[in-house]
N, C-alpha and C positions, 0 to 999 in steps of 0.2 A: 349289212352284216359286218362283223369285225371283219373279213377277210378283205372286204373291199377296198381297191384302191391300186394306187402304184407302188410297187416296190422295188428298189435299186439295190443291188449288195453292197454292204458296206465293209462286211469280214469273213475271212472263211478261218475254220478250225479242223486240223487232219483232212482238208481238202486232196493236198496233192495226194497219202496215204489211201484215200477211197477210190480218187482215179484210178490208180494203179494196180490197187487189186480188181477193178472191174476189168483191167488188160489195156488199160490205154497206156499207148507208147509215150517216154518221156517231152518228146516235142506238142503234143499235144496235150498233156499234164499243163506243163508251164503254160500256155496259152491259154488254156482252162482257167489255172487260176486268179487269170485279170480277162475274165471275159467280160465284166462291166454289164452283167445280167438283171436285166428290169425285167418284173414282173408285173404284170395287171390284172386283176383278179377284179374279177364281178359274178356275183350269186345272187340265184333268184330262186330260192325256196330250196329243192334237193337238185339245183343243176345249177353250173359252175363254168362262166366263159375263162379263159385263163392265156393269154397272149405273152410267149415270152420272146422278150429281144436282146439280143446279145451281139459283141462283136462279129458272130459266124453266122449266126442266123437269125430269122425271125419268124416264128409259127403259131398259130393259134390254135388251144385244145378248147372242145367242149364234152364236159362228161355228166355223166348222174350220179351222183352218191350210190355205192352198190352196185354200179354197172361197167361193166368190164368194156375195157376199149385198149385200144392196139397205140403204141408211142414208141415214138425213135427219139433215142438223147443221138446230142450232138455229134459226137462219135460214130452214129449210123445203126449204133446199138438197137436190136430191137425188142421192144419189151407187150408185154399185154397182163392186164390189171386193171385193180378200179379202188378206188379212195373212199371211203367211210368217214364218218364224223364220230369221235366219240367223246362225249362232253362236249370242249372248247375244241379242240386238235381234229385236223385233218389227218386221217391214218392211211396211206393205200399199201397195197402189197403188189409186186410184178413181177415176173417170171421172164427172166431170159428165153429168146425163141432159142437162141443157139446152142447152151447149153442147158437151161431148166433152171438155173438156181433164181434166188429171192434176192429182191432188194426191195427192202422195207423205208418207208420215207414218212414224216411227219411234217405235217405243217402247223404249227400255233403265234399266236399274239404274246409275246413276253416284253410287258411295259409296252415301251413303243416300237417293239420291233416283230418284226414276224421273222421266226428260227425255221430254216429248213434242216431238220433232221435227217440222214442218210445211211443203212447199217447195210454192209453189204461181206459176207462171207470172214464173219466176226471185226471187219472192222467199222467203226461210228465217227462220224463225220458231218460237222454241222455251217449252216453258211448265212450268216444274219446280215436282214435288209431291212432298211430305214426307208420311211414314207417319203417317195420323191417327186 
């Protein structure tokens, strides 16, 4: 599938502005934004292994299209959602446990890059990663 493969980040855009309104404190912004986050995604029909490594951590998700499962970003945040396909784009929606709101994320293939998309309490934040 297009999604397959490694991906490494090569750029972020309103990165630090998306931390921030999620509540992460500035020393943790800044390190955020050079966490050197590789991605490895493999899919097999409507389920999805997805291993990310970065300077702080390194975890592996697996989910179903449609199906709701529980995730912590690095920050310890905790979130619970589940990712759709529509068309080419991976769409999920997730719900803060702590306080309820949404953070909506996309993933697609544009040219050679795969764009992660991030909108969180009106602000849109994207972080493009080239096959590594």
């Amino acid at each position: 599938m297009a999604f397959d493969g490694t991906w490494k980040v090569d750029r972020n855009e309103n990165y630090e502005k998306f931390m921030e309104a999620m509540g992460i404190g500035m020393m943790k912004r800044k390190l955020g934004a050079h966490d050197n986050l590789k991605i490895t995604i493999q899919q097999n029909g409507d389920k999805f292994n997805v291993k990310e490594a970065s300077n702080f951590r390194t975890i592996e998700i697996e989910f179903t299209l449609g199906v709701n499962f529980e995730y912590s970003l690095a920050d310890g945040t905790e979130l619970t959602g589940a990712w759709t396909l529509e068309g080419n784009k991976l769409v999920a929606s997730f719900t803060r446990k702590d306080n309820g709101k949404v953070l909506k994320a996309t993933r697609e293939i544009v040219g050679d890059e795969l764009v992660q998309t991030y909108q969180y309490e009106g602000v849109e934040s994207k972080r493009f990663f080239k096959r590594g």
